[in-house]
N, C-alpha and C positions, 0 to 999 in steps of 0.2 A: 548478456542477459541470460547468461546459462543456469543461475540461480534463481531466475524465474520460471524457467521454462520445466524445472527438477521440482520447484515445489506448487507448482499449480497444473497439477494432471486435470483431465476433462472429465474428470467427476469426483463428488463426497464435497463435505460442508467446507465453504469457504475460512470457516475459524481452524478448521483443522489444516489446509493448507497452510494460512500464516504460522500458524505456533509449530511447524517443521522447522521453519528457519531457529538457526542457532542463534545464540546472545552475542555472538561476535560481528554479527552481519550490521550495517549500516543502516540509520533511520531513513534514508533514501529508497534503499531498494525492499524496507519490512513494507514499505509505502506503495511502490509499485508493484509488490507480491501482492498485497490487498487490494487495490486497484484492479488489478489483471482476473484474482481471483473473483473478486464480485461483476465485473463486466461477464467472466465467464458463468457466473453462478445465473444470471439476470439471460442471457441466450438461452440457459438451457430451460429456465423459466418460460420465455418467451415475451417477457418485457423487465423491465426496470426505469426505476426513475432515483436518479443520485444528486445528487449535489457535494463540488468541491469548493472549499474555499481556505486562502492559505493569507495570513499579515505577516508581520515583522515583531519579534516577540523580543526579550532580553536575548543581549551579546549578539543582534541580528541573526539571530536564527529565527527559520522558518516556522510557523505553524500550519501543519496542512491540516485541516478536518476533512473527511471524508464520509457522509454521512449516505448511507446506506441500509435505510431501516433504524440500524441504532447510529451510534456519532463513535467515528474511531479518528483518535488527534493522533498524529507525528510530529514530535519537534523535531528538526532538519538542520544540523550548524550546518554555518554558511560552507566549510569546506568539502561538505560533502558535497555542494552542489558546485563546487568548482572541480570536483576530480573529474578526469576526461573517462571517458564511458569505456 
């Protein structure tokens, strides 16, 4: 998780966190950089309320939405979520 840990410091806007990450990086982990960053955005706040919700889209790949204020989707192919961490 060292790629989260490098682009989600404990402060500045959550949208600027994610968009550090490169184009090369995995719809898995642009996912949990955004996750990470908005739980962290929402402490420094002092509340938050989210909601996730993830089906089964074409070629079984995932849909994660992630809505936090506004709605950010992830498609997720299935292999990304079978590589070991």
């Amino acid at each position: 998780m060292r790629l989260m840990q490098e682009a989600v410091p404990g402060v500045g806007s959550s949208d600027q966190n994610v968009s550090r990450i490169t184009e090369g990086t995995s719809q898995l982990d642009k996912a949990m950089v955004k996750l990470m960053s908005e739980v962290r955005e929402g402490l420094r706040h002092g509340f938050f309320d989210y909601r996730l919700r993830c089906e089964i889209v074409n070629g079984r790949k995932r849909q994660l939405v992630v809505e936090a204020g506004k709605k950010y989707k992830f498609t997720i192919p299935e292999e990304e979520i079978e590589q070991k961490p």
